[in-house]
C-alpha positions as CSV (number, residue, x, y, z in Angstrom):
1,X,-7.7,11.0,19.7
2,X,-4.3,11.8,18.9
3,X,-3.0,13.9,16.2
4,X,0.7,13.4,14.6
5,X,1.1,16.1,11.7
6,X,3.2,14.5,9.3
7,X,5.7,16.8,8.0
8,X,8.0,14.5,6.5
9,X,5.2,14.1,3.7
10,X,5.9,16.2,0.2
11,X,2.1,16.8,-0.5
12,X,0.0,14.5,1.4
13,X,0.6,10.8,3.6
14,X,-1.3,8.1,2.0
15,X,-2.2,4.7,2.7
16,X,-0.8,3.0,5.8
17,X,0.1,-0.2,7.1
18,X,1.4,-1.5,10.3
19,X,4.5,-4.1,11.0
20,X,3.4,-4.8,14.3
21,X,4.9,-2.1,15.9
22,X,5.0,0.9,13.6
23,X,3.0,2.5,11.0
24,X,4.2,2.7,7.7
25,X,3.0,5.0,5.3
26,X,3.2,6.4,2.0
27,X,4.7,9.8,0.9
28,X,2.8,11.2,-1.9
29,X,4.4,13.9,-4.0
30,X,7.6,13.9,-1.9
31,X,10.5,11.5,-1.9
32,X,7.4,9.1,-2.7
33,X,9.1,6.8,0.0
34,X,7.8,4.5,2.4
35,X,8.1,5.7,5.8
36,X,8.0,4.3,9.3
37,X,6.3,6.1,12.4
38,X,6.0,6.1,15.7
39,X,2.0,5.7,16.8
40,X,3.1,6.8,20.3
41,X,5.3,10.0,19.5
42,X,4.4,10.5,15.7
43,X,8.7,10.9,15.6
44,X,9.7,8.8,11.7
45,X,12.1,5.9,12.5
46,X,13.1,4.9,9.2
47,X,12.4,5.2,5.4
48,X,12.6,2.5,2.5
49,X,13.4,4.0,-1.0
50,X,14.1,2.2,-3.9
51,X,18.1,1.7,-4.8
52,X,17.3,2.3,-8.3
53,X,14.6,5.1,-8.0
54,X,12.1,3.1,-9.8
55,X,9.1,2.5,-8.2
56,X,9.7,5.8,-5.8
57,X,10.1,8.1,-9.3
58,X,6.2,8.6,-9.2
59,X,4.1,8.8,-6.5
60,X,2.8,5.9,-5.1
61,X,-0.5,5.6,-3.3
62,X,-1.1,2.1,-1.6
63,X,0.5,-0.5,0.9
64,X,0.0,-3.2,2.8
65,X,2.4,-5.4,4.0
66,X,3.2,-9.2,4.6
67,X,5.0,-9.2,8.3
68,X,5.9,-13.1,7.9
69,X,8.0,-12.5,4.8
70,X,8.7,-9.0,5.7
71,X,7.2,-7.8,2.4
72,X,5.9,-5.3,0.9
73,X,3.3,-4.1,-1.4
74,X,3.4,-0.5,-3.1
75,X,1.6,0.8,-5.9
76,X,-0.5,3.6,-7.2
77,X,-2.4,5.4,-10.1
78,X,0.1,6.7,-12.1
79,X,1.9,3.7,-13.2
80,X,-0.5,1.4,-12.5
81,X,2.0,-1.1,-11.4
82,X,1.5,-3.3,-8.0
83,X,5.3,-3.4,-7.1
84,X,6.4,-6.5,-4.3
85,X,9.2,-5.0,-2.6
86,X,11.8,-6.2,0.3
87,X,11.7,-5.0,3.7
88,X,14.4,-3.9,6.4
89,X,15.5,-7.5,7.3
90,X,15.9,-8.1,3.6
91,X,20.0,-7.5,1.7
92,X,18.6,-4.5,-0.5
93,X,15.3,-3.0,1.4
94,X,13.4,-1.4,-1.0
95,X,14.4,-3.8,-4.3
96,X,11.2,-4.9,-6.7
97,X,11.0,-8.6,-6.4
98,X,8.4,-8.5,-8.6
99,X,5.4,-6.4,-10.2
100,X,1.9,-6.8,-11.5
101,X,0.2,-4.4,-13.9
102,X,-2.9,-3.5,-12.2
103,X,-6.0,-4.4,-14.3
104,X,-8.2,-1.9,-13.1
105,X,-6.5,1.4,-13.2
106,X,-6.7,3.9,-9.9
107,X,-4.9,2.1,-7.6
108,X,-5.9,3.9,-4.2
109,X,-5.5,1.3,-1.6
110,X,-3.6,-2.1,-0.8
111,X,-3.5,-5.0,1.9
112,X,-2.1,-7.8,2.4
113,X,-4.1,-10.5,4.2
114,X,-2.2,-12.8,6.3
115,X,-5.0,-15.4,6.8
116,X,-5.4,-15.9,2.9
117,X,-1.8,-14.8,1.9
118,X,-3.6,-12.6,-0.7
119,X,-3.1,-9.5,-1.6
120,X,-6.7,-6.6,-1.8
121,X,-6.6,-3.5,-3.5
122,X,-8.8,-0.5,-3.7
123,X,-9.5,1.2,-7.2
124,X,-10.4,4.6,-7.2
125,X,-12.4,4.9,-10.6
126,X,-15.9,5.2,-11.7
127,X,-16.8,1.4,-11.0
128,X,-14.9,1.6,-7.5
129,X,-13.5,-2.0,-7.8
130,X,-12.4,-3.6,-4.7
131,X,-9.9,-6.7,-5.8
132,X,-8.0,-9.8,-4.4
133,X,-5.2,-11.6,-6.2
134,X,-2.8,-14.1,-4.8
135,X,0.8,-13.1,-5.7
136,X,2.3,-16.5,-5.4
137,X,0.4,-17.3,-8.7
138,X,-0.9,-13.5,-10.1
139,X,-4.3,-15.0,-10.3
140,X,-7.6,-12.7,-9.4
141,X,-9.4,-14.3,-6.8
142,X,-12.6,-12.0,-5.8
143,X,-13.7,-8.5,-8.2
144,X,-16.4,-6.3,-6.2
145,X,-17.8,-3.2,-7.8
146,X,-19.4,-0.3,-5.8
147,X,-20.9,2.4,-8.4
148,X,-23.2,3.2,-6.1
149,X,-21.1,5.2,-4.2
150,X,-20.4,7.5,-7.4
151,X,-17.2,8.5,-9.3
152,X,-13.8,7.8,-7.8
153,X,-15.0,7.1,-4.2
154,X,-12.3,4.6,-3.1
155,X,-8.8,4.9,-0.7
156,X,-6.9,2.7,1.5
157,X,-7.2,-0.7,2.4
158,X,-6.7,-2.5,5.5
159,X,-7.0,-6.3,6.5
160,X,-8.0,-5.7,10.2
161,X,-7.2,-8.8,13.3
162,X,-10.4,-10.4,12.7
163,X,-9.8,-10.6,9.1
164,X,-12.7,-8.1,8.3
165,X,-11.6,-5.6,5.6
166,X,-11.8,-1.8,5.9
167,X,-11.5,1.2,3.3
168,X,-12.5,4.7,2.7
């Protein structure tokens, strides 16, 4: 029931994921950084950006986020890259430990699932393909398809506490 306007965003916030504590969310067509609300006050504590502008050149679109490693996971449609990046307790927050290429194209949506230590992404596309890979070894675990819902119906991704997962 509470509304936060997010005027730190350039064009729009995207996907969202929360630490524990605060929300973190994606700024599309801004800085294209990561940044860190408040769900109480809406105020921004914090931004991540990346110390060589790389993965925050383009706009990004997903993120989920792995709160035992302090991890994250950022990527979008316009590279089409799945970027693993470090968090605030991390030397360099922001740094690219690694990257996938994403095998679907339109990514809209990503979580991290604690439980399985996998990673699930949301494809925004005319098959809708909801995926699962494990990062430790870049294998695809699960592919679902819902072209049903018709042409680029997908966005966001969230793991919720009882290990259900929800998206648009």
């Amino acid at each position: 029931g509470t509304y936060f306007p997010n005027t730190w965003a350039g064009s729009w916030g995207g996907d969202m994921t929360y630490d524990g504590r605060y929300i973190w969310q994606v700024n599309v067509g801004g800085d294209n950084d990561l940044y860190q609300w408040d769900p109480y006050t809406g105020a921004v504590v914090s931004t991540i950006s990346d110390p060589i502008g790389y993965w925050d050149y383009i706009s990004q679109r997903g993120v989920g986020y792995d709160a035992a490693l302090d991890i994250f996971y950022i990527g979008g449609w316009n590279d089409n890259v799945i970027y693993e990046i470090k968090g605030q307790s991390w030397d360099n927050p922001g740094e690219i430990i690694r990257a996938w290429s994403d095998p679907f194209g339109g990514l809209a949506g990503i979580s991290f699932d604690p439980a399985r230590r996998t990673v699930w992404c949301t494809e925004s596309g005319t098959d809708n393909t909801i995926w699962e890979f494990d990062p430790a070894t870049s294998t695809i675990l699960n592919v679902y398809t819902f072209t049903s819902l018709g042409d680029y119906a997908l966005a966001g991704c969230e793991i919720d506490a009882n290990g259900l997962l929800w998206f648009v």
